[in-house]
C-alpha positions as CSV (number, residue, x, y, z in Angstrom):
1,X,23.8,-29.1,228.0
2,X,21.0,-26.5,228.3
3,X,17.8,-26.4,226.4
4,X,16.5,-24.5,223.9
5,X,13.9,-22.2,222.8
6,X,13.2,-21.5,227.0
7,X,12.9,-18.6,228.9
8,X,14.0,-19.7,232.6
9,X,12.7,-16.9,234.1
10,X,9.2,-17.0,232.7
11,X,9.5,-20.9,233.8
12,X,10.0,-20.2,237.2
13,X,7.5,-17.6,237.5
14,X,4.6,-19.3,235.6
15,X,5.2,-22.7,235.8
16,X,7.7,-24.2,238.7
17,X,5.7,-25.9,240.9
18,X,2.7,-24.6,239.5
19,X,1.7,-26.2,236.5
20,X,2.7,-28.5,233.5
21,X,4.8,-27.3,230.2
22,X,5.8,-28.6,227.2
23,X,9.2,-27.8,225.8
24,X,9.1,-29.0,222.4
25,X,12.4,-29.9,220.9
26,X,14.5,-28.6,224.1
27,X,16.6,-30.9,223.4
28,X,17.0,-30.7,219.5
29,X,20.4,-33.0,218.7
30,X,19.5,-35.0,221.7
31,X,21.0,-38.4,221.7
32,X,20.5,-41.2,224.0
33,X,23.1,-41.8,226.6
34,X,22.7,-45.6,227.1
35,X,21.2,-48.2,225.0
36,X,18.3,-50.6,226.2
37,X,21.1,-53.0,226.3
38,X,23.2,-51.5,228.2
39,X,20.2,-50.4,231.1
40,X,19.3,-53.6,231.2
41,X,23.0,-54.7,232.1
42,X,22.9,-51.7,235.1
43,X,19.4,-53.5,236.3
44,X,21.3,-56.8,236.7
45,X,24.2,-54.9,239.0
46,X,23.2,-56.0,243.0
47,X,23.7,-52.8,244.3
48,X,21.7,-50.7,241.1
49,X,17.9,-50.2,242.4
50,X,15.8,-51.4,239.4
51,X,12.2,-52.7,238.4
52,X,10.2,-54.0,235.7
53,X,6.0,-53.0,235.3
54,X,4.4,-55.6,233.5
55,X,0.9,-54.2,232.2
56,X,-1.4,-56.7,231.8
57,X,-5.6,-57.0,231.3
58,X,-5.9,-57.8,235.1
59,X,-3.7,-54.5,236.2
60,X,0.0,-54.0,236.8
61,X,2.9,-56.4,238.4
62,X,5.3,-55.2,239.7
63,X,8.8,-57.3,239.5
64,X,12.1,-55.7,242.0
65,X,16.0,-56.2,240.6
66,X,18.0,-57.1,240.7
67,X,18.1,-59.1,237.3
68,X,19.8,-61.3,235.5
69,X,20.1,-62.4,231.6
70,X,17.5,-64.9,231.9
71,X,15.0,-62.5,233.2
72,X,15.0,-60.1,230.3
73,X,15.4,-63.5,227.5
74,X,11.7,-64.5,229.0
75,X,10.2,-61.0,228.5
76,X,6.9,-60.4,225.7
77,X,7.7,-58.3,223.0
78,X,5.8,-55.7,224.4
79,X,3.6,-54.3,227.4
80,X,6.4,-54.1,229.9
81,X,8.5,-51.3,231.3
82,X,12.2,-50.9,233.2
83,X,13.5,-48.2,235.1
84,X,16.8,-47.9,236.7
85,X,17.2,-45.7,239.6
86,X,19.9,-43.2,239.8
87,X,21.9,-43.6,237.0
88,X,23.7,-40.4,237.5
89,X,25.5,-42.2,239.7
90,X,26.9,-44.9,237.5
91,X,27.1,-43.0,234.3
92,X,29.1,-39.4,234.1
93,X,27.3,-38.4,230.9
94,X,23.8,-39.1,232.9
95,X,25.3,-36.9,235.5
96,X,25.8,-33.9,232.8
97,X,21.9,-34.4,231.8
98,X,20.5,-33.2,235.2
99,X,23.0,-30.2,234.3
100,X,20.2,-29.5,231.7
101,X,18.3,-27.6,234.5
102,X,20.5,-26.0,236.4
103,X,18.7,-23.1,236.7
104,X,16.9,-25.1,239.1
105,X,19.1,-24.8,242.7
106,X,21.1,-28.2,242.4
107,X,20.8,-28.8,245.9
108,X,17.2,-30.2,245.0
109,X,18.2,-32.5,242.3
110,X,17.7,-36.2,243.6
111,X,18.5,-38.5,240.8
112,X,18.3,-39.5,237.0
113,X,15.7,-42.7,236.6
114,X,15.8,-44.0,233.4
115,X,13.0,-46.2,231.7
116,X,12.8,-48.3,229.0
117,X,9.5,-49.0,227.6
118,X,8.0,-51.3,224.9
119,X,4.7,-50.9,222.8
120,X,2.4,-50.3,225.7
121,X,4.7,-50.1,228.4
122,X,3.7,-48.0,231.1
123,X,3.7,-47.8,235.1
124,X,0.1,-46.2,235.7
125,X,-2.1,-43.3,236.5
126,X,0.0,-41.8,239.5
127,X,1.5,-38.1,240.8
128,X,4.5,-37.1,242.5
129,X,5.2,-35.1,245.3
130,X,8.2,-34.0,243.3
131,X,8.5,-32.0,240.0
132,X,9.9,-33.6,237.8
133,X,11.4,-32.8,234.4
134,X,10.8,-35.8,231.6
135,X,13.2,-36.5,228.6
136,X,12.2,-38.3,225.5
137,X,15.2,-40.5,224.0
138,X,14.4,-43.1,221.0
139,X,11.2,-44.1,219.8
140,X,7.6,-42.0,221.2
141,X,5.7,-42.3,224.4
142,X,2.0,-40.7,225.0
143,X,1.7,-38.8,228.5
144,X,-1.7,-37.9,229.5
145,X,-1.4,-35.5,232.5
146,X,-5.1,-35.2,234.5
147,X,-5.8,-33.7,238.1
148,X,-4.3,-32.4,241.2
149,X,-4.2,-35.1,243.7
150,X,-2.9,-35.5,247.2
151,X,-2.5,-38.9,249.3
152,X,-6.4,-39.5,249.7
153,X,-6.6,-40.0,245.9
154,X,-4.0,-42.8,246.1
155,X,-4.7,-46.6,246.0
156,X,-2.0,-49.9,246.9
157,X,-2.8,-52.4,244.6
158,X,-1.7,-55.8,245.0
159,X,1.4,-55.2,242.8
160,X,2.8,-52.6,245.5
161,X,2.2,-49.8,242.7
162,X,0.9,-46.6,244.3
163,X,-1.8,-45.8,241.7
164,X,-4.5,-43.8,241.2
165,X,-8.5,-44.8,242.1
166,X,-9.7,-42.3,239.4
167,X,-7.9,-40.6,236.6
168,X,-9.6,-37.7,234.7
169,X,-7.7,-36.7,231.5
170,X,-7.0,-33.2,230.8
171,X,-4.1,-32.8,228.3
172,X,-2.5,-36.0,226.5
173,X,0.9,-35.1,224.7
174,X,2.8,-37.3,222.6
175,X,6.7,-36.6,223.1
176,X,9.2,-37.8,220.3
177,X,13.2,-37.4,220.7
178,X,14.3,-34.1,222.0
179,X,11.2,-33.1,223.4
180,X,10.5,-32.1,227.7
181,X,7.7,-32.3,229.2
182,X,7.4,-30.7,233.0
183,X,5.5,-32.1,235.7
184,X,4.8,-30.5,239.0
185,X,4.2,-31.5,242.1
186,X,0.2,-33.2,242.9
187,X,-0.2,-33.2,239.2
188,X,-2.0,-36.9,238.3
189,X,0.4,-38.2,234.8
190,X,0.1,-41.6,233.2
191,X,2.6,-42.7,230.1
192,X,2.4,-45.6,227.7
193,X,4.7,-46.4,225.2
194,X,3.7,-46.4,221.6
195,X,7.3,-48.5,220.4
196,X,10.1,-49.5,222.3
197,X,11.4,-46.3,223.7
198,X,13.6,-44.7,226.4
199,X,12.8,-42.2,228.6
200,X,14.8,-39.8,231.1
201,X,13.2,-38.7,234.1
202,X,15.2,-35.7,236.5
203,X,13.1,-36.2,239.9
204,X,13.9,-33.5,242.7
205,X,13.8,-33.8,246.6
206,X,11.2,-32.8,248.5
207,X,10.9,-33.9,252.5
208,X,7.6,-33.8,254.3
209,X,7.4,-32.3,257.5
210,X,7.5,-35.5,259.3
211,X,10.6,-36.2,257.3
212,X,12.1,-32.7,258.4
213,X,11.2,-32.9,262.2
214,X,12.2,-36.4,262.9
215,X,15.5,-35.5,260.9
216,X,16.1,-32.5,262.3
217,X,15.4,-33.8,266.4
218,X,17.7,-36.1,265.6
219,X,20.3,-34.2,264.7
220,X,20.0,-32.2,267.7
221,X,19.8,-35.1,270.4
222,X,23.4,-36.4,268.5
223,X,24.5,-33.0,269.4
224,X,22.8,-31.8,272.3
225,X,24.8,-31.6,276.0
226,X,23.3,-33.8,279.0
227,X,23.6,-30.6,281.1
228,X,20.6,-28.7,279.6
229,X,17.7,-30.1,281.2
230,X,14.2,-28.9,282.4
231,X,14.1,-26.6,285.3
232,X,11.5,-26.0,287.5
233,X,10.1,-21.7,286.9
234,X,10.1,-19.9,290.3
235,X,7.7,-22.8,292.5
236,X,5.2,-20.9,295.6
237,X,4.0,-23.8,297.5
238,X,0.5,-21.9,298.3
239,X,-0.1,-22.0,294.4
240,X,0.9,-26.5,293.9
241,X,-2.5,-28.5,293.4
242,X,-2.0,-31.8,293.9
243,X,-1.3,-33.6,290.1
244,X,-1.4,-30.4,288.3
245,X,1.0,-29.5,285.6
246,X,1.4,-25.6,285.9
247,X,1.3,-23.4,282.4
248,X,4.5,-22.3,283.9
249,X,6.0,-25.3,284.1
250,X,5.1,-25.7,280.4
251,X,6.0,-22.8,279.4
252,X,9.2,-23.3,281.2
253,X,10.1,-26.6,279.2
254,X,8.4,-25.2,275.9
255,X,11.4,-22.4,275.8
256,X,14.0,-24.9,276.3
257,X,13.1,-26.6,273.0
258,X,12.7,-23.4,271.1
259,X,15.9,-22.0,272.1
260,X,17.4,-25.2,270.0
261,X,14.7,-25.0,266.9
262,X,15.5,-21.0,266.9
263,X,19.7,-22.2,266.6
264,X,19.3,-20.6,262.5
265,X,23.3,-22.2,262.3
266,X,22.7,-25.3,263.8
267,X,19.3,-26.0,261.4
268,X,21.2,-24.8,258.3
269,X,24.1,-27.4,259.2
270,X,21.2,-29.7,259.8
271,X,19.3,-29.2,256.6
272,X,23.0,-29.5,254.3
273,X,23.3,-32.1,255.7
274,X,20.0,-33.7,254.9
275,X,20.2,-31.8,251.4
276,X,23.4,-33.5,250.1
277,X,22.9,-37.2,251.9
278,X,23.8,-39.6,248.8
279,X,21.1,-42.1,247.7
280,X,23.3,-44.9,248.4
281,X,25.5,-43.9,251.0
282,X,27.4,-47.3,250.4
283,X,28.7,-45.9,247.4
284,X,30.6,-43.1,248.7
285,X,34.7,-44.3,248.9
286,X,36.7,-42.0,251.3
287,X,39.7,-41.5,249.6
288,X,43.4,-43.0,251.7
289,X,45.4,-41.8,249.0
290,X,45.0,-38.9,247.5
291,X,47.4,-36.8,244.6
292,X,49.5,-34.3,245.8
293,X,47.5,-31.1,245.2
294,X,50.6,-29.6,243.6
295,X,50.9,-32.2,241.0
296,X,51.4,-31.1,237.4
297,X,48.4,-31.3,235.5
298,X,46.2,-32.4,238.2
299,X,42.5,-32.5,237.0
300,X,39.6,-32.5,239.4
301,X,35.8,-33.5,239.5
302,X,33.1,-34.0,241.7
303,X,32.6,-37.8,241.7
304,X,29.6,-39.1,240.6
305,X,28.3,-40.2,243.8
306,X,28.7,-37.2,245.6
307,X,26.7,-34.1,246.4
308,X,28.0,-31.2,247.4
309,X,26.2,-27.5,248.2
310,X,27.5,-24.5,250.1
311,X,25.7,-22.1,252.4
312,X,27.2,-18.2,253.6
313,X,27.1,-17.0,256.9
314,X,28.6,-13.5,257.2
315,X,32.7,-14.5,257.2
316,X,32.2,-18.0,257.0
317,X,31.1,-20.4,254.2
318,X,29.5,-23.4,255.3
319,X,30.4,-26.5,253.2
320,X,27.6,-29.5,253.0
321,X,29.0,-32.4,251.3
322,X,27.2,-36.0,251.0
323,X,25.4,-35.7,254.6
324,X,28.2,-34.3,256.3
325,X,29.4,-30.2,256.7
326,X,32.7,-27.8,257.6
327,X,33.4,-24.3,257.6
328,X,36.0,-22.4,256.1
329,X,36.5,-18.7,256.5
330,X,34.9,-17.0,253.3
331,X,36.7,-15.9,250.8
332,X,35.5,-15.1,246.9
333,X,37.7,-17.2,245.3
334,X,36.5,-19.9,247.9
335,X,32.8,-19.3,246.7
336,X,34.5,-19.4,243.0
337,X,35.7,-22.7,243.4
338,X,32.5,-24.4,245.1
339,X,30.4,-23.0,242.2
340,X,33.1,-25.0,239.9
341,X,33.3,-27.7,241.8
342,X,28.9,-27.7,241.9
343,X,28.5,-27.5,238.1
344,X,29.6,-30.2,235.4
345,X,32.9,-29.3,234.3
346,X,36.4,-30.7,235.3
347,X,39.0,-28.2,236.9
348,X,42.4,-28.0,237.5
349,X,43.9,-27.6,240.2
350,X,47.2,-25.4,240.1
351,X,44.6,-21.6,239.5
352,X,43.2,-22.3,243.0
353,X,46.5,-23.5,245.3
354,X,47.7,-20.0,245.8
355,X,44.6,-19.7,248.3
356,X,45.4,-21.5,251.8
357,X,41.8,-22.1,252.3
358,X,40.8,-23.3,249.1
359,X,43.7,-25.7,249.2
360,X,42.1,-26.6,252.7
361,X,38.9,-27.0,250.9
362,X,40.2,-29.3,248.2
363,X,42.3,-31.3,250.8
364,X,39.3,-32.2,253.3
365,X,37.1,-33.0,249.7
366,X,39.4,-35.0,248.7
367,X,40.1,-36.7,252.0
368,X,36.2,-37.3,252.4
369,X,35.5,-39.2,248.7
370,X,34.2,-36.1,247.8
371,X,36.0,-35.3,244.4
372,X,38.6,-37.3,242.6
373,X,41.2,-36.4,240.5
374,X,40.7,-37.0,236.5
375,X,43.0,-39.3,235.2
376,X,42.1,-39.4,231.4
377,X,40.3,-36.4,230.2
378,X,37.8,-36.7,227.2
């Protein structure tokens, strides 16, 4: 699935992460990929993250899944909204939609949130720290899109929303089937339903610093060695005051830290690791039985849970797959088949088993819930 009438290049040079764009009909024969019904029946799942926004004269309320039947029999006819979280994981035809912008590295895709929204249904004035790509489905909803913002503009009302204190309008768009609208990050967006309708969000990963350095200290305490520790720098007993902390001494310990941060290996394990942990790392099922890899007609994907992105390093390919990483010795045919294996489509097996270390590849994936095999093609 791509989109039409768009120029990628002129995208990511005039807009990415720099301001908002609407693609009008970029979607043309687009055609919605669930039902209302059928959402709702993912909200009621315990392990599906899901919510309903009431909108009501006195603000929003905010109501956390999951449901059940009864919940969604006692809902108005209108002024309420539900959105499902990561639906790319339930769904393989959600999965293909975030294949829609691929020219987009797909190691920053997070998920696929889809909301369903009745006459004026909405969630707020709000921004994102993420971009984020917007799909209409059935029926038309009204985005007004307003300033930039950062976390000083934001209030917690009593609903738990994180919403705006003041909204100033600056382009309102009305979006009907087929039609993308792109948000970047900071940019202040409120959307209310004119009819019931269903819309597709593709939000993107973005850590914060804070996220970064407490992730990436971690990773290097789980793998640092007890033997390297502080040592005092050369000590002359005419030059120790009594308390004092010498700028050698802090010097000394400074370099020991920055000998690990300036590891570029261990960082880029660190950060394919962090890139490709799964939303719901529960849902990730090792495999203890696996096909034979030689097995006539043996189809392959990458299962819906998983994410999986690759990094080189001179002769070695470094292999980041749902939190976790390995390297294999690079080989082209090795990058081939982690490009396959990255995008959409199914593969077989039998073109890439002539290569030990792509078997290797396919056998640790496989071993590590990465991919499954395809049983019944469509």
């Amino acid at each position: 699935m791509k989109l039409t009438g768009f120029d990628a290049r002129h995208f990511l040079r005039q807009h990415w992460q720099k301001k908002p764009l609407l693609i009008r009909q970029a979607l043309p024969d687009f055609c919605d990929i669930i039902s209302p019904e059928e959402l709702a029946g993912l909200a009621c799942e315990p392990e599906v993250e899901s919510r309903i926004v009431h909108t009501r004269r006195s603000g929003y309320a905010l109501q956390s899944g999951h449901f059940t039947e009864k919940d969604f029999t006692t809902l108005p006819a209108k002024n309420w909204t539900l959105l499902v979280q990561a639906v790319d994981q339930y769904l393989p035809r959600a999965k293909e939609l975030l294949h829609a912008v691929s020219f987009v590295p797909g190691w920053r895709l997070d998920d696929l949130m889809i909301s369903y929204a009745t006459a004026g249904g909405g969630v707020g004035p709000h921004f994102d720290y993420y971009d984020v790509f917007l799909i209409q489905g059935q029926g038309t909803r009204t985005w007004q899109l307003g300033q930039r913002c950062n976390a000083n503009d934001v209030v917690l009302d009593s609903s738990g929303l994180k919403l705006l204190k003041h909204f100033h309008e600056s382009e309102t768009f009305v979006l009907n089937t087929g039609d993308v609208l792109y948000i970047p990050p900071g940019v202040a967006h409120w959307g209310i339903s004119s009819n019931n309708s269903l819309s597709y969000s593709i939000g993107f990963r973005a850590p914060d610093t804070e996220e970064m350095l407490l992730g990436f200290s971690e990773y290097l305490t789980r793998n640092s060695s007890p033997d390297e520790r502080y040592t005092d720098p050369p000590l002359d007993p005419a030059n120790i005051l009594p308390g004092e902390i010498s700028k050698s001494a802090i010097s000394k310990a400074r370099r020991l830290l920055l000998k690990l941060l300036r590891d570029e290996t261990e960082f880029a394990r660190w950060f394919g690791n962090e890139m490709t942990l799964p939303r719901y790392p529960q849902a990730v099922v090792p495999s203890r039985r696996f096909p034979a890899l030689d097995k006539s007609g043996l189809h392959l994907r990458t299962a819906l849970w998983s994410r999986l992105a690759w990094q080189r390093h001179e002769n070695t390919i470094i292999i980041s797959a749902n939190g976790e990483s390995f390297s294999l010795r690079y080989s082209g045919k090795l990058q081939k088949l982690l490009q396959q294996l990255a995008g959409p489509a199914i593969i077989e097996a039998a073109p890439w088993l002539n290569s030990q270390v792509c078997r290797q590849l396919l056998q640790t994936l496989f071993q590590r819930g990465v991919i499954v095999e395809v049983k019944n093609r469509p």
